[in-house]
C-alpha positions, 0 to 999 in steps of 0.5 A, a space after each residue: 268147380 268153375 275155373 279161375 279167371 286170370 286177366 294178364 296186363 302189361 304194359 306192351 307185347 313187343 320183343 321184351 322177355 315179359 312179352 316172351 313168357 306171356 307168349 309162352 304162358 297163355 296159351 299152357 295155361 289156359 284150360 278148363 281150370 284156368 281161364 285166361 285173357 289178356 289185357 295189352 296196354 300197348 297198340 298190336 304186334 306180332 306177339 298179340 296175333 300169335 296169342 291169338 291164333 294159339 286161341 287165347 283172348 287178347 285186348 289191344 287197348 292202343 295206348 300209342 302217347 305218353 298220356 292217352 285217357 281213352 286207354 284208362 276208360 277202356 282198361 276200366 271196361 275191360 276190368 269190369 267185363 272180364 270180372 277176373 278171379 286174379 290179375 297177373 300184372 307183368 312191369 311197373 309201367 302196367 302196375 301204375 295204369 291199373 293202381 291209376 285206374 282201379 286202385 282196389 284190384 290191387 290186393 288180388 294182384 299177381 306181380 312179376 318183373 317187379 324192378 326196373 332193369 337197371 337202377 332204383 325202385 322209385 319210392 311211389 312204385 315201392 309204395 303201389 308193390 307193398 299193396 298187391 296180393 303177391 310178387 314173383 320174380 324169375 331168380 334168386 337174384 331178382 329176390 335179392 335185388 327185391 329185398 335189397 330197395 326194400 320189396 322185403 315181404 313174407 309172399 315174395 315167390 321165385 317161379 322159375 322162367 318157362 321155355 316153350 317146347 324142347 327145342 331141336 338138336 343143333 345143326 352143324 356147319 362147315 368147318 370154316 363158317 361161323 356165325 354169331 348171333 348177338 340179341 338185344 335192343 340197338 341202344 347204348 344200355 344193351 352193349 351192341 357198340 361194344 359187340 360190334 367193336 368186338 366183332 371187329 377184332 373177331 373177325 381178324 382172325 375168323 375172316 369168315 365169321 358172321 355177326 347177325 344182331 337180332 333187336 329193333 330200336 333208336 339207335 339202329 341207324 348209328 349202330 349201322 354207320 359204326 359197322 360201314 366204318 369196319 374193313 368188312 361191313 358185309 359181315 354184319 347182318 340187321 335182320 330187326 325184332 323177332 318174334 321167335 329165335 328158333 331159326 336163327 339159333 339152329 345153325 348158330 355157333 355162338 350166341 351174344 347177350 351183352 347188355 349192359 343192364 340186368 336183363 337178357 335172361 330170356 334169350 339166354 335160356 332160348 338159346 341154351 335150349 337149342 344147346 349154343 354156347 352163349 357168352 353173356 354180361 355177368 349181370 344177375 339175370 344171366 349169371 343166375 342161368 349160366 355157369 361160367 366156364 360150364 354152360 357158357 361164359 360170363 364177362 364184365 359188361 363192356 368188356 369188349 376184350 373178353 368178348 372177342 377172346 372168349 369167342 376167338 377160344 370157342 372158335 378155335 375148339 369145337 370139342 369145347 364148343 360141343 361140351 359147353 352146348 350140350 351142358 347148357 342145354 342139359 341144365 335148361 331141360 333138368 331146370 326149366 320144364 314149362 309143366 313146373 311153371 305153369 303148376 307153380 303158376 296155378 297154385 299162386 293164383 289160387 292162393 291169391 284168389 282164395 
């Protein structure tokens, strides 16, 4: 049997948690029944040469301008091509350039992260999701959100996120070091200026703690000016996007996800894998994964507060730290294994193609 052509398009693959299942999911899927390329509308990055060194098919379209005809040309060839079986299309932005494009491939789409992380679903973006073949969310939640802007459709699937591999077991430290790692685009949607006024209030006590914010973004220059105003602005480290949290995660005490907006669930589950204690927004994305008081801490978006008392807690017991890890950790690897999402991954897009 000649195996089924995928072709994934999104819309950039540039430190966002669709970029990071694309990353996770090309390479697991493409096999002998399973043919996979890649489409990227965006211009090349770290995440594109990953995938293909880990010998997956990728095509930088190099869409760099609000408006670019030559990237609808090349789309357009690149259809014709790779004559793909299913299109898994990952985010609205790349949704509208195919509908744009090849308005007839929408039926043998594949839809995943089909809302925006925050506010409402654009009445033309309803319109382009009521003729696809098929939308995937990550969570319940997502599913909720969906039916709740009027995405109410027989074939709206939950397919669970994948994490690569299991990850190694946490290294410790001394016992008077710590760091936190806080993760998200520098902007104001994210809650970085509320971490960092949280930090402040962190390190008063934990004199010795260290905040490293791991993201790129626009507002990185005045988020660096807020911390040079902290009495000890040596302890807050910009170390940029990463491609990949491992290293950072491996000696980490607690990991930081405060956004203000409904995303985060990648870095979450990353970073209980590694078995950290992470304290997040109790947004749905993250409260889908993180059991409050079990496998970590949810608090109100903003809540610079409870941030700094819920880390000031975890920092004063280890024993609940160690509990709080291990748990974490024990639910990603019981809910999340990569073999059950590429499975589920498999039989949608045979559905799709048939």
């Amino acid at each position: 049997m000649d195996p089924v052509r995928i072709l994934h398009i999104i819309d950039s693959l540039d430190y966002n948690g669709s970029a990071a299942q694309l990353r996770i999911l090309g390479p697991a899927l493409n096999d002998d029944d399973v043919s996979v390329e890649i489409g990227c509308l965006g211009p090349e990055t770290p995440w594109l040469r990953n995938l293909r060194d880990a010998g997956v098919v990728v095509h930088s379209l190099g869409w760099t301008r609000w408006f670019d005809p030559s990237v609808l040309w090349n789309l357009r060839s690149l259809l014709r091509e790779s004559a793909p079986d299913v299109i898994h299309v990952w985010r609205l932005p790349a949704l509208r350039t195919l509908a744009a494009v090849a308005s007839n491939w929408l039926p043998r789409v594949v839809m995943s992260a089909p809302l925006p992380i925050s506010g409402v679903l654009a009445w033309w973006d309803k319109r382009l999701l009521e003729r696809v073949g098929l939308v995937a969310v990550a969570g319940e939640s997502d599913r909720q959100r969906c039916l709740q802007q009027g995405v109410a459709r027989p074939d709206l699937r939950v397919v669970p996120p994948a994490l690569q591999k299991r990850c190694q077991e946490p290294l410790s430290k001394g016992p008077d070091t710590f760091s936190i790692t806080c993760v998200g685009p520098l902007d104001r949607e994210h809650g970085i200026r509320e971490a960092i006024w949280a930090f402040d209030f962190v390190r008063y006590v934990f004199p010795h703690v260290m905040l490293r914010i791991v993201g790129g973004g626009p507002q990185r220059a005045m988020f660096e000016t807020l911390t040079r105003g902290m009495q000890s602005p040596d302890s807050v480290q910009f170390v940029g996007p990463r491609t990949d949290l491992s290293d950072l995660f491996g000696d980490d005490t607690i990991v930081w996800i405060p956004s203000k907006a409904n995303c985060g669930r990648q870095t979450a589950l990353q970073a209980m894998a590694h078995g950290k204690a992470v304290i997040a927004s109790n947004v749905p994305a993250l409260g889908d994964l993180i059991d409050d008081g079990g496998t970590g801490f949810l608090i109100a978006p903003g809540d610079v507060i409870q941030l700094a008392r819920r880390t000031s807690m975890l920092l004063k017991d280890s024993d609940l730290r160690d509990r709080i890890g291990a748990a974490a950790r024990a639910k990603v690897e019981r809910q999340f294994p990569l073999t059950q999402t590429v499975a589920q991954w498999r039989e949608l897009y045979r559905r799709v193609a048939a």
